[in-house]
C-alpha positions in Angstrom: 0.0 0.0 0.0 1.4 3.7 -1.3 2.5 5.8 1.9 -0.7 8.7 2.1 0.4 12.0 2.1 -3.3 14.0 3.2 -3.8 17.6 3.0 -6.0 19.0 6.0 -7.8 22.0 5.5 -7.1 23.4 9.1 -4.5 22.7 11.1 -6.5 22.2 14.2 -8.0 18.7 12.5 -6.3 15.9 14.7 -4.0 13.5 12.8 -6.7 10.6 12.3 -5.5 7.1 11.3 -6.5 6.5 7.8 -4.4 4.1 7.3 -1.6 1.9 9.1 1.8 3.6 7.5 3.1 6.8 8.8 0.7 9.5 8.0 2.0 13.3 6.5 -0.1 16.0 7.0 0.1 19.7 5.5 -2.7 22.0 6.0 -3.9 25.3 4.9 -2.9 28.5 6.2 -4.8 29.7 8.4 -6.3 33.6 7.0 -10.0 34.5 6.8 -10.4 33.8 2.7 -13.9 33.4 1.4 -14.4 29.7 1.1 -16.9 30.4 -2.2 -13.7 31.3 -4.3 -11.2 28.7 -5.5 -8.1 31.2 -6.2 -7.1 31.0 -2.2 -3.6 30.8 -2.7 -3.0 27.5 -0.2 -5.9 26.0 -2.3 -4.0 26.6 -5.3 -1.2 25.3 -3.7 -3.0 22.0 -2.5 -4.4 21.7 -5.8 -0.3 22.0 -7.5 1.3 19.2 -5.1 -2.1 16.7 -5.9 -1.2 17.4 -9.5 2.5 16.6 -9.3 1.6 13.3 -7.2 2.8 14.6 -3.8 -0.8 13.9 -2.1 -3.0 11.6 -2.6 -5.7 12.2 0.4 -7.6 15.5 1.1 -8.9 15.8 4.7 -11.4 18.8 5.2 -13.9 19.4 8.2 -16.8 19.9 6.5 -17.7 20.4 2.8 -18.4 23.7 3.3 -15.0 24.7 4.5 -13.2 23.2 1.1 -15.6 25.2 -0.8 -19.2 26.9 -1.2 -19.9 27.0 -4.9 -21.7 24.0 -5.5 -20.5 23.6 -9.1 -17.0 23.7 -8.0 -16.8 21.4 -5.1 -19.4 19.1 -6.9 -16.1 19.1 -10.0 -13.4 18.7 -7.8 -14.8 15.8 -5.4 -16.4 13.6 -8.2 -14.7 14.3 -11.2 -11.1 16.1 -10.2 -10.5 14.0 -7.2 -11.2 10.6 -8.8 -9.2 11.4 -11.9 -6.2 12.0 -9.7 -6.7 9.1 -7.1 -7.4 10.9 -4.6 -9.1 10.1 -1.5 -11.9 12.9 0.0 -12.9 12.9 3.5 -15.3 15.3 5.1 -15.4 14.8 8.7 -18.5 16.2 10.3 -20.9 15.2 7.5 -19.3 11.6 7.4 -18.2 11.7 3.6 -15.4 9.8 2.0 -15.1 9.6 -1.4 -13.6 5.6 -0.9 -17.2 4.4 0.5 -19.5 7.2 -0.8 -20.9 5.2 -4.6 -22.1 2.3 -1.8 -24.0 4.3 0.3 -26.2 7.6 0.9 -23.3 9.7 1.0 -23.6 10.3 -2.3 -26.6 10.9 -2.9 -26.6 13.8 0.0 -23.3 15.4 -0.9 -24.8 17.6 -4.1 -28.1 18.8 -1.7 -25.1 20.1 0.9 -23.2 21.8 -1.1 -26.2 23.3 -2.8 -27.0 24.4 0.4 -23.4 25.4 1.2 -23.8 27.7 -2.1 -27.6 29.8 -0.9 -25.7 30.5 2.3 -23.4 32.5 0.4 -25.9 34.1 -2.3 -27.7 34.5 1.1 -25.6 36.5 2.4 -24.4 38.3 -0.7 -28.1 39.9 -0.3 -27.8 40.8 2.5 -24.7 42.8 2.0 -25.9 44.4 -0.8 -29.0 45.6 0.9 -27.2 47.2 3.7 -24.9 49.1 1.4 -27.8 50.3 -0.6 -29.0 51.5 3.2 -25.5 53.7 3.4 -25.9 54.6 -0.2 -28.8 56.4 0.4 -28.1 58.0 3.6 -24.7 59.4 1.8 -22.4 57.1 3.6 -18.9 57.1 2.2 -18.2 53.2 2.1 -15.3 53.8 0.0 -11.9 52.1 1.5 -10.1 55.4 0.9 -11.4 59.0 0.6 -10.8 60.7 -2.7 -8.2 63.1 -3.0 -8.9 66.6 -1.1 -10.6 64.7 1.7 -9.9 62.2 4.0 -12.3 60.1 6.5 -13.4 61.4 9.9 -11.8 60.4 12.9 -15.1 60.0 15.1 -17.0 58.0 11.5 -15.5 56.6 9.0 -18.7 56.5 6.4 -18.0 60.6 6.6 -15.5 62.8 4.4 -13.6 65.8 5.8 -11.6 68.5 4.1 -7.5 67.6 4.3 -6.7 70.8 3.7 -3.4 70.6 2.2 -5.1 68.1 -0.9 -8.2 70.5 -1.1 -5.9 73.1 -1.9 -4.2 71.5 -4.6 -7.6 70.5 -5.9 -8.4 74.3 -6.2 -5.7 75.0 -7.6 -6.5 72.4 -10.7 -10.3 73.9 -11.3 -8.8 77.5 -11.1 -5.9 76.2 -13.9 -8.5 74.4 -16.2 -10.7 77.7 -15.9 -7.8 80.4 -16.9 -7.4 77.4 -20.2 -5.0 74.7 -19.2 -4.9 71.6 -20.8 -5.5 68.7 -19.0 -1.7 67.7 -19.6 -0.2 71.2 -19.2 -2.1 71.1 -15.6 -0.6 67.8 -15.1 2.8 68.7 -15.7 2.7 71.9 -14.2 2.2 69.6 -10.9 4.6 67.6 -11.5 7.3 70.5 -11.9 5.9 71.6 -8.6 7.1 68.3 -7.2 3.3 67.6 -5.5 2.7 64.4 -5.0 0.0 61.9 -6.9 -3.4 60.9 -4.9 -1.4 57.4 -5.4 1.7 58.7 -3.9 -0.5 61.2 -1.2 -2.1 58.1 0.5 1.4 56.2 0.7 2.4 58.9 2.6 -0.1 59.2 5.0 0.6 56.0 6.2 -2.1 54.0 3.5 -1.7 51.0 2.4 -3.2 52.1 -1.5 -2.5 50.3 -4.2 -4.3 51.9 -7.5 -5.1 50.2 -11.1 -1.8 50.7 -12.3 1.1 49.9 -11.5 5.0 50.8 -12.3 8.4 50.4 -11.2 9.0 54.1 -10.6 7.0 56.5 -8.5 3.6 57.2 -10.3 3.0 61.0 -11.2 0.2 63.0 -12.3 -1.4 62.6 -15.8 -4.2 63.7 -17.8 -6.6 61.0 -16.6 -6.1 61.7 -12.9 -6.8 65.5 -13.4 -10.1 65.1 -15.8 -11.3 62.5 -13.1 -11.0 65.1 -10.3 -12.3 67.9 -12.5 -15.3 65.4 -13.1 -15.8 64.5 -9.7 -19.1 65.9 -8.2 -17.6 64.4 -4.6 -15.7 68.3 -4.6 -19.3 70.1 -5.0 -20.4 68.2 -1.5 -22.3 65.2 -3.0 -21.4 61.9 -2.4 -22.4 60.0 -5.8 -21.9 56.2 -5.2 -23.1 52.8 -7.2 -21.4 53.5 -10.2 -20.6 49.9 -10.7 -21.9 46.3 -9.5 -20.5 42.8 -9.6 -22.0 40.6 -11.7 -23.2 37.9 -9.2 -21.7 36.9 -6.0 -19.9 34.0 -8.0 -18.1 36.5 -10.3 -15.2 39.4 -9.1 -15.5 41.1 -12.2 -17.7 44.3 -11.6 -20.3 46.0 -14.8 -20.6 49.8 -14.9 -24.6 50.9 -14.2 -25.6 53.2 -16.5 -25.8 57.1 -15.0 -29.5 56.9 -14.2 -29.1 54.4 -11.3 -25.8 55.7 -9.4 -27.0 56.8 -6.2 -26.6 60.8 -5.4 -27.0 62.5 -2.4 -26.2 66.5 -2.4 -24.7 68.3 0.5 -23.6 65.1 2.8 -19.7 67.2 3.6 -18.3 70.6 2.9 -17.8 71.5 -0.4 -14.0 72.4 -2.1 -15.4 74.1 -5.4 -18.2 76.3 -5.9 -21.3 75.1 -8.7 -20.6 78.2 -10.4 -16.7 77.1 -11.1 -17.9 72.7 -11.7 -20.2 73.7 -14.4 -18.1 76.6 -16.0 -14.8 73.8 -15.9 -17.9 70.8 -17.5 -18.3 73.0 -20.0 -14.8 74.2 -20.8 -13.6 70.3 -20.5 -15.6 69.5 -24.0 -12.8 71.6 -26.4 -9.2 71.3 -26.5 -6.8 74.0 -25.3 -3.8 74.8 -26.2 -0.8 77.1 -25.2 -0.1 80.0 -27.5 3.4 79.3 -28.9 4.3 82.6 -29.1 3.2 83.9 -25.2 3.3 80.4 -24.0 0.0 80.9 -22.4 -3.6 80.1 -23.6 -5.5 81.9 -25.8 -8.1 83.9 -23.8 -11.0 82.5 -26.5 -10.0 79.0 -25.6 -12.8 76.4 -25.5 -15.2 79.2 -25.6 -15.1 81.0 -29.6 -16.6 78.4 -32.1 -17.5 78.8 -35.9 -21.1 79.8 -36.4 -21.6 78.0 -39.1 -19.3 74.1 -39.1 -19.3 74.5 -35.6 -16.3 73.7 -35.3 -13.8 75.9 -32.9 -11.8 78.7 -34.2 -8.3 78.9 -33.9 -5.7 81.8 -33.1 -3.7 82.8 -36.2 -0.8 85.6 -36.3 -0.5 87.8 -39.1 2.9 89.8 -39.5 3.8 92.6 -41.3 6.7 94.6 -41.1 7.5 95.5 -37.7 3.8 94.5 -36.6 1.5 91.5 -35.8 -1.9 91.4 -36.0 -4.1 88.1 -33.9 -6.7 86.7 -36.0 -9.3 83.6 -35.5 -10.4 81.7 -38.2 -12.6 78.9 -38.5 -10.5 75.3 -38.0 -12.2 73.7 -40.8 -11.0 75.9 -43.4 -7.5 75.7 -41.6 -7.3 72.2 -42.3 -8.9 72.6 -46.1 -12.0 70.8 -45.5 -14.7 72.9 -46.1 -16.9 76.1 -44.8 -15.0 79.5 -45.2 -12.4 81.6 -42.7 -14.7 83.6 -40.9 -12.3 85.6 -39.8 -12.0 88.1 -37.2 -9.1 90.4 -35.6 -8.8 89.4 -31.3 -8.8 93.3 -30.7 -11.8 93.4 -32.3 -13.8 90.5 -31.0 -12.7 91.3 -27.1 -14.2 95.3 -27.8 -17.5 93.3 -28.5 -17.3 90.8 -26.0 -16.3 93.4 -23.4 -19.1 95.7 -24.1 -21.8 92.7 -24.1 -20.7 91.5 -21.1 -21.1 94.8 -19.2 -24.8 95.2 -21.0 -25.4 91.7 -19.8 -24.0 92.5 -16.6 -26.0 95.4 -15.8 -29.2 93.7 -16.8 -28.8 91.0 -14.8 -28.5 93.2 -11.9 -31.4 94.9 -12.5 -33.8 92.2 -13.1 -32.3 90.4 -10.2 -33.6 94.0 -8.1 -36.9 93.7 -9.5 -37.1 89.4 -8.6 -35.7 90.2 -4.6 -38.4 93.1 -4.7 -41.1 90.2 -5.8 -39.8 87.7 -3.7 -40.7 90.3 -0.7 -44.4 90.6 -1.8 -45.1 86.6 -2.6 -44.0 84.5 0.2 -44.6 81.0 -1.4 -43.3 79.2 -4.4 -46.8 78.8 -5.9 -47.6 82.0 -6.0 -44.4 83.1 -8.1 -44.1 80.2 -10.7 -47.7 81.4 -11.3 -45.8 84.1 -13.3 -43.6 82.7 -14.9 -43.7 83.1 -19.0 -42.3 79.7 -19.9 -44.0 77.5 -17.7 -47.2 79.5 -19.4 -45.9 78.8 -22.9 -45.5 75.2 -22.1 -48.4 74.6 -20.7 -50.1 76.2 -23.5 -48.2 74.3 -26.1 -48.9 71.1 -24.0 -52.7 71.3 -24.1 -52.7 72.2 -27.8 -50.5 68.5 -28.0 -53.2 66.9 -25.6 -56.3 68.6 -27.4 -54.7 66.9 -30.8 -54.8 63.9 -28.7 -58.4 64.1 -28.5 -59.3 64.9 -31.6 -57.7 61.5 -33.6 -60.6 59.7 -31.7 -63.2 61.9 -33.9 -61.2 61.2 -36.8 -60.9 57.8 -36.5 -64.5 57.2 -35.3 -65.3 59.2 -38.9 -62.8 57.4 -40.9 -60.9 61.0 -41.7 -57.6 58.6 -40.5 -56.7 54.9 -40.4 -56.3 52.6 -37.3 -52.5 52.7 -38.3 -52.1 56.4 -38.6 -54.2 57.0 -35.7 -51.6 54.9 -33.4 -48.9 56.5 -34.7 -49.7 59.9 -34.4 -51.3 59.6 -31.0 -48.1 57.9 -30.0 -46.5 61.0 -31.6 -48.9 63.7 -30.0 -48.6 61.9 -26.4 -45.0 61.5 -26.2 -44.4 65.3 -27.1 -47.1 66.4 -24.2 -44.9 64.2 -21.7 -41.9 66.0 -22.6 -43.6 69.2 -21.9 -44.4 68.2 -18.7 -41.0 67.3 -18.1 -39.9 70.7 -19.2 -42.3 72.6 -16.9 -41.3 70.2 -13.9 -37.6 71.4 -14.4 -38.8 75.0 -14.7 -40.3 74.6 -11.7 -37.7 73.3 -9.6 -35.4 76.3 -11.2 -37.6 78.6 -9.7 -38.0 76.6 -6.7 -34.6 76.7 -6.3 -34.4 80.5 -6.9 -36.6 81.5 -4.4 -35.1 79.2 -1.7 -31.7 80.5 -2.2 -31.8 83.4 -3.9 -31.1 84.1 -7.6 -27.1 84.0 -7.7 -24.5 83.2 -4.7 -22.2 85.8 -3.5 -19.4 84.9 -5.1 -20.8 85.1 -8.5 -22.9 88.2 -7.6 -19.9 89.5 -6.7 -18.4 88.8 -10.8 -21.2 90.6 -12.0 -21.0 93.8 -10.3 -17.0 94.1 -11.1 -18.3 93.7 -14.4 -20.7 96.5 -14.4 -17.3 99.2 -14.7 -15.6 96.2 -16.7 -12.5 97.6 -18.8 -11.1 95.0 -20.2 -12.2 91.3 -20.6 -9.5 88.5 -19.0 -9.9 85.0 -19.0 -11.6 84.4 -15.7 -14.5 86.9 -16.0 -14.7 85.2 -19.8 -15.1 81.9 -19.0 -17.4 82.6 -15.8 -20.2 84.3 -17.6 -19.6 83.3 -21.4 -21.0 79.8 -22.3 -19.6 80.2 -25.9 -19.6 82.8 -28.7 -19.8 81.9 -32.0 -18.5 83.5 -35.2 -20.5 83.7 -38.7 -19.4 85.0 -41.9 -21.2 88.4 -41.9 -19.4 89.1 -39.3 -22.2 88.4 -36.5 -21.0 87.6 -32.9 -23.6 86.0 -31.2 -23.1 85.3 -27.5 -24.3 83.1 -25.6 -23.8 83.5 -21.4 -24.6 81.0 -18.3 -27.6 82.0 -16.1 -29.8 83.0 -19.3 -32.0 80.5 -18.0 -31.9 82.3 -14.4 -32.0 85.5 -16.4 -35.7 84.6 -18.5 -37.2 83.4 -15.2 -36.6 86.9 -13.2 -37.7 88.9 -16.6 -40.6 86.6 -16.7 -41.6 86.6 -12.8 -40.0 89.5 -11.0 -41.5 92.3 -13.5 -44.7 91.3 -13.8 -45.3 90.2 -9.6 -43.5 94.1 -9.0 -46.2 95.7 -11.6 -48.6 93.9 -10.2 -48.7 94.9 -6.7 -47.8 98.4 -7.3 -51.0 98.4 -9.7 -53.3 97.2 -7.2 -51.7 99.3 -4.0 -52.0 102.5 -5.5 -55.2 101.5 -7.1 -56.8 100.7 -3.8 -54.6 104.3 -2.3 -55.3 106.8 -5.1 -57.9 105.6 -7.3 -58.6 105.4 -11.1 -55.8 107.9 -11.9 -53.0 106.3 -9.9 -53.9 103.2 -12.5 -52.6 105.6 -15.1 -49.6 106.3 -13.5 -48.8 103.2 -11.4 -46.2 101.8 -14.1 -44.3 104.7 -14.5 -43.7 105.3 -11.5 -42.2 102.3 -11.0 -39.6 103.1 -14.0 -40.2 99.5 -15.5 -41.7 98.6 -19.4 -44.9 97.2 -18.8 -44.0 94.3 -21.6 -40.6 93.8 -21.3 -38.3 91.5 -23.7 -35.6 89.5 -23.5 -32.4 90.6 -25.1 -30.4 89.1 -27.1 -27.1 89.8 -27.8 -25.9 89.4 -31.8 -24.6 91.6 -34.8 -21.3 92.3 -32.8 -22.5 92.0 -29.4 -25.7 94.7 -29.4 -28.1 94.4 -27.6 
């Protein structure tokens, strides 16, 4: 008889006689490994010396400790096992693979390890469930904070500011605003010698490893820096859920698609303001590029497009004798592939910009007066959307969709349209009046919003009233207030700025609640011919329009 060699799984099994020669036992280590997964490294060990004929007996203490998946541990004990000649013993449930075909053994080993297997789907649910509990109460259950932030001493499902990160992280927005590239940001912190997130945490004290690795120390690139710039986790909101695994069987994890990640707003202090995430969102869709002459970006960057290819326009010098002259022309005619040069001198185009931005500027301001002055005479939400143009134009629009609606089943009853046609365009018809309703819903909440907190924040109230006396247009105030400006061949600038939305809701609301409460006060203090006069006094057109700024920034 061949000297057995069996493998225990823990070393705490007692050295049972199994046969009369001297017995060798090796074991498993003993770490806390999930016993559903078959890439434990002393498993994979076991499983090495069994195939180069070192063992030839495998001693575990129950079935569930050599393994939970089912499939698995049904492969290995009647198919892997036997192949090999080896011998199977499971103590506690009496199994051994040398008397199990003559007895019930057998027949209950597959109905044990199936039940072995629910115990961990069982308690996969349960996982999940409780995570989707700290999901939604804006938990951090990350294993590391991202960079700018680390975890609270006192709870470590809550995110605090590390100052000296947060700054840096600043400092990246405020490059990408002035027109960095996300490489020129990158190496400009590398020549500052910073340190990576990577690097950061090994420095604390964290034992991080990220998803690449090197033999050098890891730096910062482009990817890191978008995926900061792109994190709403700086804005206070803790967005979580992004990805799943794909059963408790599987390690490999599937990204959910955007509408089920799991957002909370406002669960820890914020590093960046709104304002500066969506102007950097926007900016982040063009290119940008240092001028090669000044070495810094052009102050147009990301923001100046062609009207026409829509493509952006790029910064040209034209020299002359002792002078230069900075043109932008369309990039599509640059590279010989269409549209025309639409062409205009930078002098030029920051003189219009300039002037537009103080005309936008100063309206703002005083619409915004006139909306604080109505929010003083309504006190509830209901009572302000009430005047709100848009929400009235959609509403309008919506029950002429919904009155269509009605009218196919006249047609139809009269035979004016087919069964087919009749589907169709009721389909059509029903699908436009719920996106209606979806637009006045988001209206809503933008007014909702407006009269909770107010129209702007200070910071950016603060940008437009230095840009009331505005001299000369810079990058920052540019890319703050300008969404983008496009160029068309006649020469037309048209200019399009953040808040317009803001902007049509006070010229829509704040006018016409002011006019109305002045009319009906000094109607009910000085009669009939106060009516006359009620709307001049208050210095405001009675039917006032939206501006809009084209043919070289005019209003």
């Amino acid at each position: 008889m061949p000297l057995l060699r069996p493998y225990s799984v823990f070393s705490t099994i007692p050295c049972l006689s199994v046969a009369r020669k001297t017995l060798i036992f090796q074991c498993f280590q003993k770490y806390r490994y999930l016993t559903s997964a078959f890439d434990r490294p002393e498993f994979k060990r076991m499983i090495g010396d069994i195939e180069a004929g070192r063992v030839n007996c495998v001693v575990v203490k129950d079935l569930s400790r050599f393994g939970r998946d089912y499939i698995e541990s049904g492969r290995y004990i009647q198919k892997t096992f036997p192949a090999l000649g080896v011998r199977f013993i499971a103590l506690t449930d009496h199994f051994d693979s040398v008397s199990a075909d003559t007895g019930e053994s057998s027949i209950v080993l597959p109905v044990k390890n199936f039940i072995n297997d629910s115990y961990c789907r069982d308690i996969s649910t349960k996982v999940k469930s409780q995570l989707a509990v700290k999901y939604k109460n804006g938990k951090c259950i990350a294993a590391f904070a991202a960079y700018g932030y680390r975890k609270s001493d006192t709870d470590k499902n809550r995110l605090v500011i590390d100052e000296y990160a947060a700054e840096n992280v600043r400092r990246i927005f405020a490059w990408k605003i002035e027109g960095l590239a996300l490489s020129a940001i990158a190496e400009k912190l590398n020549s500052l010698g910073i340190l990576s997130p990577k690097e950061y945490k090994k420095s604390m004290g964290l034992s991080y490893h990220g998803g690449f690795s090197g033999t050098g120390r890891s730096g910062w690139g482009s990817t890191t820096i978008k995926r900061i710039l792109t994190n709403e986790v700086y804005l206070g909101h803790m967005v979580q859920g992004k990805t799943e695994k794909v059963n408790y069987k599987v390690k490999e994890h599937t990204v959910k698609p955007e509408g089920e990640w799991v957002k909370v707003e406002n669960t820890h202090e914020a590093i960046v303001s709104a304002d500066d995430f969506v102007v950097v969102q926007h900016l982040l869709k063009a290119d940008g590029r240092r001028s090669p002459d000044s070495g810094t970006p052009s102050p147009f960057m990301g923001i100046l497009f062609c009207g026409d290819c829509g493509q952006q326009m790029v910064r040209r010098v034209i020299r002359y004798k002792d002078t230069a002259k900075i043109y932008y022309i369309c990039s599509t005619k640059n590279r010989g592939e269409g549209c025309s040069r639409h062409s205009i001198e930078e002098s030029a185009l920051k003189e219009i910009v300039c002037e537009s931005v103080r005309k936008f500027a100063n309206s703002f301001l005083k619409e915004k007066e006139l909306f604080d002055r109505a929010m003083q005479y309504e006190t509830n939400f209901e009572a302000v959307a009430r005047y709100d143009r848009e929400i009235g134009r959609l509403k309008k629009e919506q029950d002429k969709y919904y009155s269509l609606c009605s009218g196919l089943y006249e047609d139809l009853r009269e035979g004016v349209v087919t069964k087919e046609e009749f589907e169709r365009l009721h389909s059509g018809f029903s699908q436009k009046g719920k996106e209606l309703e979806a637009a006045m819903q988001k209206q809503e909440q933008l007014i909702k919003e407006m009269f909770k907190k107010g129209a702007l924040s200070a910071g950016r109230l603060k940008t437009f009233q230095d840009c009331v006396e505005l001299k000369e247009i810079d990058r920052h105030t540019l890319s703050s207030l300008v969404r983008r400006i496009n160029i068309f061949e006649n020469k037309q600038v048209v200019i399009d700025f953040y808040f317009m939305d803001t902007f049509a809701v006070m010229a829509g609301t704040g006018r016409k609640v002011v006019t109305d409460k002045a009319a009906k006060t000094q109607s009910a203090e000085s009669g009939a011919q106060s009516e006359k006069s009620g709307i001049f006094h208050l210095g405001i057109c009675a039917t006032p329009k939206l501006p809009v700024w084209s043919e070289r920034g005019g209003a």
